[in-house]
C-alpha positions as CSV (number, residue, x, y, z in Angstrom):
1,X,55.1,-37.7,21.8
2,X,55.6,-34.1,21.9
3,X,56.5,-34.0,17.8
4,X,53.4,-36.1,17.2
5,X,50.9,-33.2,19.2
6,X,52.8,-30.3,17.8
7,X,52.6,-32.1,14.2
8,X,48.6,-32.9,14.5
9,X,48.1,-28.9,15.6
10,X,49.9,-28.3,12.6
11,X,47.9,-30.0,10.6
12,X,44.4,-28.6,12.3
13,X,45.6,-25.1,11.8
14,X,46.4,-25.5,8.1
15,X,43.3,-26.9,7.4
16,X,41.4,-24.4,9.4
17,X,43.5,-21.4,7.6
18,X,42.6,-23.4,4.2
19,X,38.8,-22.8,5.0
20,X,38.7,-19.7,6.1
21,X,41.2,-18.5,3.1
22,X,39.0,-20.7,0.6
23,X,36.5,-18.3,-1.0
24,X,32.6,-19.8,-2.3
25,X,32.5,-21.1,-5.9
26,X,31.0,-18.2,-8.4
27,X,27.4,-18.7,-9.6
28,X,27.1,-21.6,-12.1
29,X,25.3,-21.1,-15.3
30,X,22.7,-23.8,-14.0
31,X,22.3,-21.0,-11.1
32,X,21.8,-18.4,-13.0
33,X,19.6,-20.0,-15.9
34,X,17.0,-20.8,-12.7
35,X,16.9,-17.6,-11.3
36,X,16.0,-16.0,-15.3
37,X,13.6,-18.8,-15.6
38,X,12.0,-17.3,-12.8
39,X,11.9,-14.1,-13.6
40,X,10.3,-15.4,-16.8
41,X,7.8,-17.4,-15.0
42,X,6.7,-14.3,-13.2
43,X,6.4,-12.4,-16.1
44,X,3.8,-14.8,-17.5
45,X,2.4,-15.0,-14.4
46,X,1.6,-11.5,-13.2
47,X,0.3,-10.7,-16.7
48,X,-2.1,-14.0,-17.0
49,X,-5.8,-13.0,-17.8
50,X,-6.4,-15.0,-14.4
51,X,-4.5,-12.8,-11.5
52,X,-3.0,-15.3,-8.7
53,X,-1.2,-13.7,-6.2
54,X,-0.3,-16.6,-3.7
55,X,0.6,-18.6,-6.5
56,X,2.6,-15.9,-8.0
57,X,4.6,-15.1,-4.5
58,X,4.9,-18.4,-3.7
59,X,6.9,-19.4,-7.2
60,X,9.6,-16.2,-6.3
61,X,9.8,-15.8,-2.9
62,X,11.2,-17.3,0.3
63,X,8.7,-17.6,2.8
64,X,10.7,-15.0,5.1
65,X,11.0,-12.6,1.8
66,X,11.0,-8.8,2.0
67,X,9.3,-6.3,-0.7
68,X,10.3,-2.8,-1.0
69,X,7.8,-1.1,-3.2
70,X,7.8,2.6,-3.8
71,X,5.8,5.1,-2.3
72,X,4.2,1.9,-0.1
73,X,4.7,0.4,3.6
74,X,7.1,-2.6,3.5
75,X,5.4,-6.0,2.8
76,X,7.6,-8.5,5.1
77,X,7.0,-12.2,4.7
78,X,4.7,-14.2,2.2
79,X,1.2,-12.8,2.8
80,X,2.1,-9.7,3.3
81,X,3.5,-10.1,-0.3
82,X,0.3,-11.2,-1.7
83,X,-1.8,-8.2,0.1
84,X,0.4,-5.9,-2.1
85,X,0.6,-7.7,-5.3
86,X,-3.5,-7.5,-5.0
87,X,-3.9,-4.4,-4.0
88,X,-1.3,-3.4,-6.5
89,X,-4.1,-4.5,-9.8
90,X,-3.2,-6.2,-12.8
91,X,-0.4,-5.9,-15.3
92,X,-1.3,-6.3,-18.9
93,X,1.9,-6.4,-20.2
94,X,5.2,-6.5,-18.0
95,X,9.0,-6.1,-19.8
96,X,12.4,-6.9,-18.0
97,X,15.5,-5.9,-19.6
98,X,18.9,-8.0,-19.7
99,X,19.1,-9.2,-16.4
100,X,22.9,-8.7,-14.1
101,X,23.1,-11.7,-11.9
102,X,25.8,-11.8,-9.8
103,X,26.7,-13.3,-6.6
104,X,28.2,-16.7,-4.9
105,X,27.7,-19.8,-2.7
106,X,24.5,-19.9,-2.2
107,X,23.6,-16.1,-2.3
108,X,22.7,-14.0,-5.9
109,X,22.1,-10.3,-6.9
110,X,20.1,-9.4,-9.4
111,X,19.8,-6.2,-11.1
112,X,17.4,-5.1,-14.4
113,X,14.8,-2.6,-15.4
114,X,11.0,-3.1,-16.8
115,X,8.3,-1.5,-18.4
116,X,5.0,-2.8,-17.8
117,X,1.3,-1.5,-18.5
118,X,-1.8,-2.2,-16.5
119,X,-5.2,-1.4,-14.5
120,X,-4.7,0.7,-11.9
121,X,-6.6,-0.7,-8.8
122,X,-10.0,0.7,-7.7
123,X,-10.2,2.7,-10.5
124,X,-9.1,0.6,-13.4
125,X,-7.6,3.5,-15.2
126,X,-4.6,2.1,-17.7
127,X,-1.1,3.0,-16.2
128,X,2.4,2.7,-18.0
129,X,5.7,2.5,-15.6
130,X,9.3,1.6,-16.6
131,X,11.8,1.6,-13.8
132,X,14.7,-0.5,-12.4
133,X,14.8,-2.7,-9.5
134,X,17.5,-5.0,-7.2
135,X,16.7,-8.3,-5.6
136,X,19.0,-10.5,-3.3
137,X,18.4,-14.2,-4.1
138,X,19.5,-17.2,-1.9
139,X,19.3,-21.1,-2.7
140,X,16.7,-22.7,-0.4
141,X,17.0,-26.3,1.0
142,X,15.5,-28.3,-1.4
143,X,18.0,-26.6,-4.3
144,X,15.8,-24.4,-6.0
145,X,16.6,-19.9,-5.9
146,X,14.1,-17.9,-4.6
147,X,13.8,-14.0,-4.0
148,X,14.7,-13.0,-0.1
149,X,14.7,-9.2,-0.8
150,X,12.9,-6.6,-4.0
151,X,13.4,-3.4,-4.1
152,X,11.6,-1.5,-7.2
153,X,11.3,2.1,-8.1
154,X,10.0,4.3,-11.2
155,X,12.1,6.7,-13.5
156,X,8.2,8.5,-13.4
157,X,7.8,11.9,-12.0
158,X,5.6,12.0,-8.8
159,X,2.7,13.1,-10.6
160,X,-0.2,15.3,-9.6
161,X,0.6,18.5,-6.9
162,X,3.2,17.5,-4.2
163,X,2.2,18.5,-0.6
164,X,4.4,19.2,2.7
165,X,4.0,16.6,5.5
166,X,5.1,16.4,9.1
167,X,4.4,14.5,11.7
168,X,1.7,15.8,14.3
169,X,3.3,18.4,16.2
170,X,5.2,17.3,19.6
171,X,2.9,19.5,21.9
172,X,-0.6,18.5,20.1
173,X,-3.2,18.2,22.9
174,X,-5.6,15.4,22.7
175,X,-8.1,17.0,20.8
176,X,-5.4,16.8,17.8
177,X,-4.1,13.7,19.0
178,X,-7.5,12.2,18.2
179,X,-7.1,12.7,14.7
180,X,-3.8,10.8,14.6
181,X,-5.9,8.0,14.0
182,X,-6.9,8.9,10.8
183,X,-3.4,9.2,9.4
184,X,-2.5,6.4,7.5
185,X,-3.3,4.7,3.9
186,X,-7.2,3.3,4.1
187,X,-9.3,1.1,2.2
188,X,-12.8,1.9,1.6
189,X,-15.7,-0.8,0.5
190,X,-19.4,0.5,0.9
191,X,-22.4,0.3,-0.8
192,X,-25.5,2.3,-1.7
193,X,-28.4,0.2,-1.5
194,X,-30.9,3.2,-2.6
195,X,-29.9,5.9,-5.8
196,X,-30.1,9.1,-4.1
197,X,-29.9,13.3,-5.3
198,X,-25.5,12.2,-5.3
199,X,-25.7,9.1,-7.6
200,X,-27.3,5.9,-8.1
201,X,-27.2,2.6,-6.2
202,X,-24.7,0.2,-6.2
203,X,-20.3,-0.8,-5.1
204,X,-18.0,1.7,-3.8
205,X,-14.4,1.3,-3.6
206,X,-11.6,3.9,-2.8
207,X,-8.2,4.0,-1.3
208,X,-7.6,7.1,1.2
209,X,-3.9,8.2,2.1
210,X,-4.1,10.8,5.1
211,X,-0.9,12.6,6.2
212,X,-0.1,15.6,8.7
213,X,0.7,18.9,6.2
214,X,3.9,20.7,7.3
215,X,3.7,21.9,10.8
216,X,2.1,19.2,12.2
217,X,-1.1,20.9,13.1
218,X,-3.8,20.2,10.3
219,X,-4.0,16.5,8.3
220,X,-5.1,16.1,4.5
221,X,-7.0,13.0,3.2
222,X,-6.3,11.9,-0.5
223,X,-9.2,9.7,-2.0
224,X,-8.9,7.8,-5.4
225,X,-11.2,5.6,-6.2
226,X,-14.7,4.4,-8.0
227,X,-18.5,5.0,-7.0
228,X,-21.4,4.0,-8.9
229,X,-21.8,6.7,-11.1
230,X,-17.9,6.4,-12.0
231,X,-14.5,7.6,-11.4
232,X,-14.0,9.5,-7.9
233,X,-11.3,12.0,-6.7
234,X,-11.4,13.9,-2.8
235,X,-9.4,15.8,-0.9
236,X,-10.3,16.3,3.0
237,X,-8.4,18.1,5.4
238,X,-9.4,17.9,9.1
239,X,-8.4,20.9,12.3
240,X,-9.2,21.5,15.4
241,X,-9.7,25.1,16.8
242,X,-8.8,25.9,20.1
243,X,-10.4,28.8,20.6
244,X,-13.5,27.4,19.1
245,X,-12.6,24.6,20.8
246,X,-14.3,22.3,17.5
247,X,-13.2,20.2,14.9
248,X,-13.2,21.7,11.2
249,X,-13.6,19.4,7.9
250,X,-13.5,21.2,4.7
251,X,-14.0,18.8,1.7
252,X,-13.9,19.2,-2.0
253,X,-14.6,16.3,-4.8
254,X,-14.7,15.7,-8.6
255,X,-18.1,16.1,-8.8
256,X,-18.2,19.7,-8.1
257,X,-18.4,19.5,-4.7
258,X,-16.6,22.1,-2.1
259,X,-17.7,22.5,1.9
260,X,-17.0,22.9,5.0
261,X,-18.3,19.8,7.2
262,X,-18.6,19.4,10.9
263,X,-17.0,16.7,13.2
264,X,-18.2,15.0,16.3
265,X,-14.9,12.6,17.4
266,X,-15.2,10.3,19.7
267,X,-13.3,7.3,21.2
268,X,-15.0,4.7,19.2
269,X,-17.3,6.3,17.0
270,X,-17.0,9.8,14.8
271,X,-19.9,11.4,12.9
272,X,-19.0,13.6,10.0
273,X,-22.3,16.7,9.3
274,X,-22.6,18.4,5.9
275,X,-25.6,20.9,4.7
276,X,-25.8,20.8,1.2
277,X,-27.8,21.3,-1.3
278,X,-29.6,18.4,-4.0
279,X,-31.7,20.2,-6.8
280,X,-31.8,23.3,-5.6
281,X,-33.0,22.2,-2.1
282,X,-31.4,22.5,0.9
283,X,-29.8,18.4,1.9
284,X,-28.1,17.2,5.6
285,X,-26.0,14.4,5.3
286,X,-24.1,12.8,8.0
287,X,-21.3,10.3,8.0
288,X,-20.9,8.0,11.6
289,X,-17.7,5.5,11.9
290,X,-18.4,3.2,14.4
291,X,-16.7,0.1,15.6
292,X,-13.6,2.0,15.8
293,X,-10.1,-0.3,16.3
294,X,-6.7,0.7,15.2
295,X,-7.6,-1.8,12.5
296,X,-10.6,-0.2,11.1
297,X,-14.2,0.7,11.3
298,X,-17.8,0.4,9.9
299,X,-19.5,3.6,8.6
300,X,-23.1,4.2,7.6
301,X,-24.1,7.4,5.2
302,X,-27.6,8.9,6.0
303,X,-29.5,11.6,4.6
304,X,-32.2,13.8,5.7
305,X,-34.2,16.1,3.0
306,X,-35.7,19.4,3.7
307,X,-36.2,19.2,7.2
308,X,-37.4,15.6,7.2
309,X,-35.8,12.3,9.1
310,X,-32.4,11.0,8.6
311,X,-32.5,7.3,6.3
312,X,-29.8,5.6,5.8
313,X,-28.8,5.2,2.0
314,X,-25.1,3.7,2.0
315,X,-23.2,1.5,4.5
316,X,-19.3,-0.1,4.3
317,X,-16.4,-0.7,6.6
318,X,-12.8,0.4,5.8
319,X,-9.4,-1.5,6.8
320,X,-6.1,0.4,7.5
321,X,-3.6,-0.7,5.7
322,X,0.0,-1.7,7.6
């Protein structure tokens, strides 16, 4: 009886020392012609004269999927995925090189470059990138590969004038701390119903980055975007003196455009004062975001000329992008 146990044990411990010696098959070609047909699909896809995101996501990733775009938040799961490929714009043209799959069982790695040309969003500006990325694939239930983590970045330069940031300083007071609100990547959609002395009637769309500069104590707004009478560049930076015990805003724009702008901040609703000057003649124009949440807002623009009431001549909301 005893050489029967001790001869079953024997067998259950080769056969668990044969499993956990045993290594996962290698990728098959049949693995690895799937996940390049993908990679083919999506390269038809993202350039098609008809942009479709959700169709587009849901062809290469898992539902649970993870993006890692440069110079961007981290888009985690499937809508998330989407937002970014909209907000992204459209690809014209879109280039992988050889790709390295490796990998086994049930789990792949894929490495490449691209090249690629496009619209930039808002603005609509042609773009040109080439870069590399790395992507972790995994078979899903039902057999087919799909893409569980991209990371992409560009051999480009940062372009444009590169600027210190922080966070905001340990010891801000609250007056400081307000503006923490602000900092974050923004999207703008407004629109002038009336033309007015700063451009004619119609859509507005910009993005706004806005980041503590070093120290901690001051924060800068970048805006890129479009307005009605064209392409539209701002930079904002917002302070608060202490012994003036005020806010500061000084602003400057493509248009020609360079001020210094008062602000009224409040827990749910900020109004932004500038006296300028239209044809000669002196302008007021005032900004108020209302509806504040750490979501968003709404915002109205009025304008008052030479000394008369304010009207409103543009109104929008913005969304805060995660």
């Amino acid at each position: 009886m005893r050489r029967l146990v001790w001869s079953v044990f024997g067998v259950v411990v080769l056969s668990l020392l044969s499993g956990a010696c045993q290594q996962a098959a290698s990728l098959s070609e049949q693995d690895k012609a799937a996940i390049q047909k993908a990679h083919d699909e999506f390269a038809r896809m993202v350039t098609a004269e008809k942009a479709d995101p959700a169709g587009l996501v849901a062809m290469y990733y898992a539902t649970d999927a993870t993006a890692l775009p440069p110079n961007m938040p981290v888009f985690v799961g499937k809508d998330a995925i989407v937002s970014g490929f909209t907000a992204m714009g459209q690809m014209k043209t879109f280039k992988v090189g050889p790709l390295a799959i490796t990998g086994r069982g049930d789990t792949a790695f894929v490495e490449a470059t691209y090249e690629m040309t496009g619209a930039a969003p808002v603005t609509g500006e042609v773009m040109s990138d080439k870069g590399k990325f790395l992507e972790v694939w995994q078979k899903q239930a039902d057999g087919t590969w799909k893409a569980i983590r991209d990371m992409w970045s560009s051999d480009a330069p940062l372009p444009g004038l590169f600027l210190p940031t922080a966070a905001i300083k340990a010891d801000a007071g609250a007056e400081l701390k307000a503006l923490e609100w602000l900092s974050g990547r923004w999207m703008w959609q407004s629109e002038a119903k009336v033309a007015s002395a700063f451009g004619p009637a119609g859509k507005a769309s910009t993005a706004m980055d806005c980041r503590w500069f070093s120290g901690g104590q001051h924060l800068f707004c970048t805006v890129d975007g479009s307005m009605p009478g064209g392409v539209y560049h701002d930079l904002m930076v917002f302070t608060y003196d202490g012994e003036a015990k005020a806010y500061r805003g000084f602003d400057i724009d493509n248009t020609g455009m360079a001020t210094q702008f008062g602000v009224s901040a409040g827990k749910t609703a900020w109004t932004f004062s500038y006296d300028l000057k239209a044809e000669g003649k002196p302008v007021k124009m005032r900004m108020t975001l209302a509806d504040m949440t750490a979501d968003g807002c709404t915002f109205k623009q009025e304008m008052a000329f030479g000394g008369g009431p304010f009207t409103v001549f543009s109104e929008g909301s913005a969304r805060k992008l995660k």
